[in-house]
C-alpha positions in Angstrom: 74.8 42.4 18.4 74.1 39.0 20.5 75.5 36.7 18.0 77.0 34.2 20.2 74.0 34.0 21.6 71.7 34.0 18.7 73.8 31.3 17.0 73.4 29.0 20.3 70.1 29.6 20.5 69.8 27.8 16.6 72.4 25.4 16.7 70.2 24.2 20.2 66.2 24.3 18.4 68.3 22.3 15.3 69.6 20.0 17.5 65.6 19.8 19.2 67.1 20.3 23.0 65.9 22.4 25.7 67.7 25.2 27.4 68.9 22.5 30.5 70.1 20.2 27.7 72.1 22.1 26.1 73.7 23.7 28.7 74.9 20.5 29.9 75.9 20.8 33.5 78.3 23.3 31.8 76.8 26.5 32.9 73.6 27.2 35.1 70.6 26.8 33.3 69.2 30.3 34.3 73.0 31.0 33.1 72.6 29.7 29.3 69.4 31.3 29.2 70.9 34.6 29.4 73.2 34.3 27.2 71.0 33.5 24.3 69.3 36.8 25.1 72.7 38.4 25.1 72.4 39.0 28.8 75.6 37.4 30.0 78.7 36.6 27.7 79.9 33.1 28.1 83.5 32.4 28.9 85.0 30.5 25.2 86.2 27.3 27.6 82.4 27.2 28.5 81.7 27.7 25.0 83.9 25.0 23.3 82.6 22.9 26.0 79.5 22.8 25.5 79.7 22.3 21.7 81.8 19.5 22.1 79.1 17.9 24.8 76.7 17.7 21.8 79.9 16.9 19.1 79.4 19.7 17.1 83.0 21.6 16.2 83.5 25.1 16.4 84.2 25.4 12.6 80.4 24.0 11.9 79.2 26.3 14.8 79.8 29.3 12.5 78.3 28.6 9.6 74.8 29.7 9.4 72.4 26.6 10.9 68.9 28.5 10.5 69.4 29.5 6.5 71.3 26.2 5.6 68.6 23.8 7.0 65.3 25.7 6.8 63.7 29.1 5.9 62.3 30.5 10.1 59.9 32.4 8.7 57.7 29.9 6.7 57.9 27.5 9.4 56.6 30.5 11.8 54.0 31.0 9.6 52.8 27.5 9.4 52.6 27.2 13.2 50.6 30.4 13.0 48.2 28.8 10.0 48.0 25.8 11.8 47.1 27.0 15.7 44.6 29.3 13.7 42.6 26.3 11.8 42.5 24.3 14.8 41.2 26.6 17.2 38.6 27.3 14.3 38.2 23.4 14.0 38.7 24.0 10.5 39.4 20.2 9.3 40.2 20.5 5.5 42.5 23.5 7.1 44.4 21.6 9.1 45.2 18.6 7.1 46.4 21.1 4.5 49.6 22.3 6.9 50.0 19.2 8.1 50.6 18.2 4.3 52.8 21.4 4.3 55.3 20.5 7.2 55.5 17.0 6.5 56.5 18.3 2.8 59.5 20.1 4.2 63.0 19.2 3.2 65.5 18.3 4.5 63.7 16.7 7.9 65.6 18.0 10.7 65.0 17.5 13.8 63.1 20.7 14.4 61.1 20.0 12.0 60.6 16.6 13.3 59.0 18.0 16.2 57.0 20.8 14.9 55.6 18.0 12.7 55.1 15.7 15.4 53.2 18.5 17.2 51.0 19.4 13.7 49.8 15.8 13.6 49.3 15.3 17.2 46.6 18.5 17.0 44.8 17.0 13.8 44.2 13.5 15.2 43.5 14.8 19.2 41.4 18.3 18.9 38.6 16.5 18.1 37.8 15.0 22.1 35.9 12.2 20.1 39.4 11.4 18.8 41.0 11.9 22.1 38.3 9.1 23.6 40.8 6.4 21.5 44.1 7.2 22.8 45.2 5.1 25.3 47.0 6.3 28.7 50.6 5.9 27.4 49.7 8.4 23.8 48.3 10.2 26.5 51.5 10.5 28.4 53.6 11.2 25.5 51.5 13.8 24.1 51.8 15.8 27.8 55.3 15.0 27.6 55.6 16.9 24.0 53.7 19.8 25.3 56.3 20.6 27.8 59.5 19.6 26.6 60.5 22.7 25.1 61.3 26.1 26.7 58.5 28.3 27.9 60.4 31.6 26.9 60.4 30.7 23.2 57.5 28.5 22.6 54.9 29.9 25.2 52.1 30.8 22.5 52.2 27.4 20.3 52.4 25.8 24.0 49.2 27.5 25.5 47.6 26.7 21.9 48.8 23.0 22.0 47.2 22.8 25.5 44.0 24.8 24.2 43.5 21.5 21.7 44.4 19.2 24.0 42.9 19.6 27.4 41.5 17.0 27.5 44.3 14.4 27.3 44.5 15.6 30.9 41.9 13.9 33.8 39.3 16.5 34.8 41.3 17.5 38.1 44.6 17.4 36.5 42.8 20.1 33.5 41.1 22.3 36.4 44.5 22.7 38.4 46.6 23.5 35.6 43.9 26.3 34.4 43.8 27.7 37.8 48.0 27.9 37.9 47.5 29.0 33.9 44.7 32.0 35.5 47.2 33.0 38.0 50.6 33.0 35.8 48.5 35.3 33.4 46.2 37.7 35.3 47.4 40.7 34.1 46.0 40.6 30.7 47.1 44.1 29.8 50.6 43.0 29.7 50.0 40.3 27.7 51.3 39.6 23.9 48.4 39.3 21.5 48.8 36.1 20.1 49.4 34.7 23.8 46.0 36.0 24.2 44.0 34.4 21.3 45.8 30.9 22.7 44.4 31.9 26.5 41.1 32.1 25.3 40.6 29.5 23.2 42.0 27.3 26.0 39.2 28.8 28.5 36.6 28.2 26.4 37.8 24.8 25.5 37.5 23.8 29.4 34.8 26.2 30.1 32.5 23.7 27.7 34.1 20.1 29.1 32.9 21.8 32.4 29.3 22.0 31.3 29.4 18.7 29.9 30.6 17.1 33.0 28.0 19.4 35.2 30.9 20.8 37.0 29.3 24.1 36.8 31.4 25.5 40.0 34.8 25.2 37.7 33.0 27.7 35.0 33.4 30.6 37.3 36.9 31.3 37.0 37.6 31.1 32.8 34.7 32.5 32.3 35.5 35.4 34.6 39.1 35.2 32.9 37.5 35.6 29.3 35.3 38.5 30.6 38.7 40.3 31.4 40.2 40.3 28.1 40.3 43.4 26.0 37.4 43.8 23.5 39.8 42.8 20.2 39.1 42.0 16.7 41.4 38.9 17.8 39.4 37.6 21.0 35.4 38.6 19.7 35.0 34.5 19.1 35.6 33.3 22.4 34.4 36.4 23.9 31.0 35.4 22.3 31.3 31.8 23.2 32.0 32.9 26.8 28.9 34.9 26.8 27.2 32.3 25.2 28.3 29.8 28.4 26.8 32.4 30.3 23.8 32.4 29.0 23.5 28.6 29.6 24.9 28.6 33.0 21.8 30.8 33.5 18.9 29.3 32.2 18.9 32.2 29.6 18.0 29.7 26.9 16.4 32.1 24.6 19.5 34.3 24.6 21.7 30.9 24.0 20.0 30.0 21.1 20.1 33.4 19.3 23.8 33.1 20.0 23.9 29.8 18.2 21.9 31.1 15.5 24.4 34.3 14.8 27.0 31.6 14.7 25.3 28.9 12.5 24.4 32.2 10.0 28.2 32.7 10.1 29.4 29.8 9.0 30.4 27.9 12.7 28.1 25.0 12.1 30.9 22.5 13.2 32.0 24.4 16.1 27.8 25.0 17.0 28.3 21.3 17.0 30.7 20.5 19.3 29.6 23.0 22.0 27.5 21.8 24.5 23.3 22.7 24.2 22.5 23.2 27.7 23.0 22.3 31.2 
C-alpha cells in the first residue's frame, strides 16, 4: 500500500503546492513525483525534511488531512457538475456550484483554489465577459490554469482551457491547440472524461476561428473532432463540428437544419453564441 506516498500527495493539494514546491530542492522533482505514485520510497531524512521545509511536524503528518478537512469525493463531484454546466453554458447551473463551493467549510486552501477556479469559469466562459478583463486578470487567470500538476488535474485543466480560450491572443490560442492536437493524437488511449474536455475545447476555438475568418486554423480541430470515437459523451461537439463543417462549406441548408435540431432540443443559448455563417 503507497501510504507514504498517498499521505504526501494530500498533505501537498491541502497545502495548495505543486509537485516542484513541495519537493523543495529536497529530492528531484521527477523524484517526488514517483513517490506519490508509490514508485520510489523516499529515504525518512528526505522525508522529515521536506515536512519541516513547509513546517508541518511529523506527528500532524499522520493524522488523516483529506477526512479531517474536507470530504474528496463531494468536491470531485462538484468539479465534475461544474465543468459539465459550463461546457453546456448552462448559467442558472453554474452559479448553483459556485454557491456550493463557496459554501464549503472549513476554507482551506484547496478549496480556495478550486473556488477561485469555479468563479473564474462563471464570470469568463461567456467571451462577452472575457471582452472586460483587462491584460493583468488576463495574466492571472493563465497563471491559475497552469499552476497545478498536469498528472492529477489534466481533465479540470483541458476543461478550464476549453472556457477560457480566449483569454489567450489568437496566435497564442492556435499554438497551444496545435501542441494540445499533438500531446493527444492517439485518441484511443485516451480517458473519457479527458475527452469530453478535448472536444469542447476544439469546438470552442474551432467557432472563434470562423468569427475571426481564419478559416485555415479550422482544419486541424475539426479534423481532431472527426477522430473521436462515436460516444454517448462526445455526440454534442461531434454535431457542432459537423455543423462547422457545413458552414466552412457553403452547405447553408444543412447548417440550419442543424441549428434547428438543436433549438428543438433545448440549446437556444448555445445556438446563440455559435457563429451563423462565414
Amino acid at each position: 500500500m503507497n501510504y507514504i506516498g498517498n499521505k504526501l500527495k494530500a498533505l501537498r493539494q491541502e497545502l495548495g503546492l505543486t509537485q516542484t514546491e513541495m519537493a523543495a530542492g529536497v529530492i528531484s522533482v521527477s523524484f517526488y513525483s514517483k513517490v506519490e505514485r508509490g514508485l520510489n520510497d523516499i529515504g525518512v531524512n528526505d522525508f522529515l525534511e521536506i515536512l519541516q521545509k513547509h513546517n508541518v511536524k511529523p506527528q500532524k503528518f499522520f493524522k488523516s488531512f483529506k477526512s479531517e478537512q474536507y470530504d474528496q469525493k463531494k468536491i470531485n463531484t462538484l468539479i465534475n457538475k461544474f465543468v459539465k454546466a459550463a461546457n453546456e453554458d448552462n448559467d442558472k447551473e453554474i452559479k448553483v456550484v459556485v454557491q456550493e463551493f463557496e459554501s464549503i467549510e472549513p476554507k482551506t486552501s484547496f478549496i480556495k483554489s478550486q473556488t477561485l477556479l469555479a468563479q473564474m469559469i462563471a464570470t469568463t466562459h461567456d467571451h462577452n465577459a472575457l471582452k472586460s478583463l483587462t491584460e493583468n486578470e488576463k495574466r492571472k487567470i493563465k497563471k491559475i490554469i497552469f499552476q497545478k500538476d498536469t498528472d492529477e488535474n489534466e481533465y479540470l485543466r483541458l476543461a478550464i482551457i476549453a472556457n477560457t480560450i480566449r483569454v489567450y491572443s489568437f496566435d497564442e490560442a492556435s499554438f497551444l491547440i496545435s501542441n494540445i492536437i499533438r500531446r493527444y493524437k492517439n485518441v484511443n488511449k485516451i480517458d473519457r472524461k479527458i475527452l469530453s474536455a478535448l472536444s469542447a475545447l476544439m469546438v470552442n476555438y474551432t467557432n472563434w476561428c470562423i468569427e475571426k475568418k481564419q478559416f485555415g486554423n479550422c482544419s486541424a480541430p475539426l479534423k481532431y473532432l472527426r477522430k473521436l470515437p462515436a460516444t454517448v459523451e462526445l455526440a454534442f461537439s461531434k454535431i457542432i463540428g459537423q455543423y462547422y463543417e457545413d458552414i466552412l462549406n457553403d452547405k447553408k441548408n444543412e447548417a440550419e437544419k442543424i441549428k434547428y435540431m438543436l433549438i428543438k432540443a433545448g440549446y437556444q443559448t448555445i445556438v446563440n453564441k455559435i457563429v451563423s455563417g462565414k
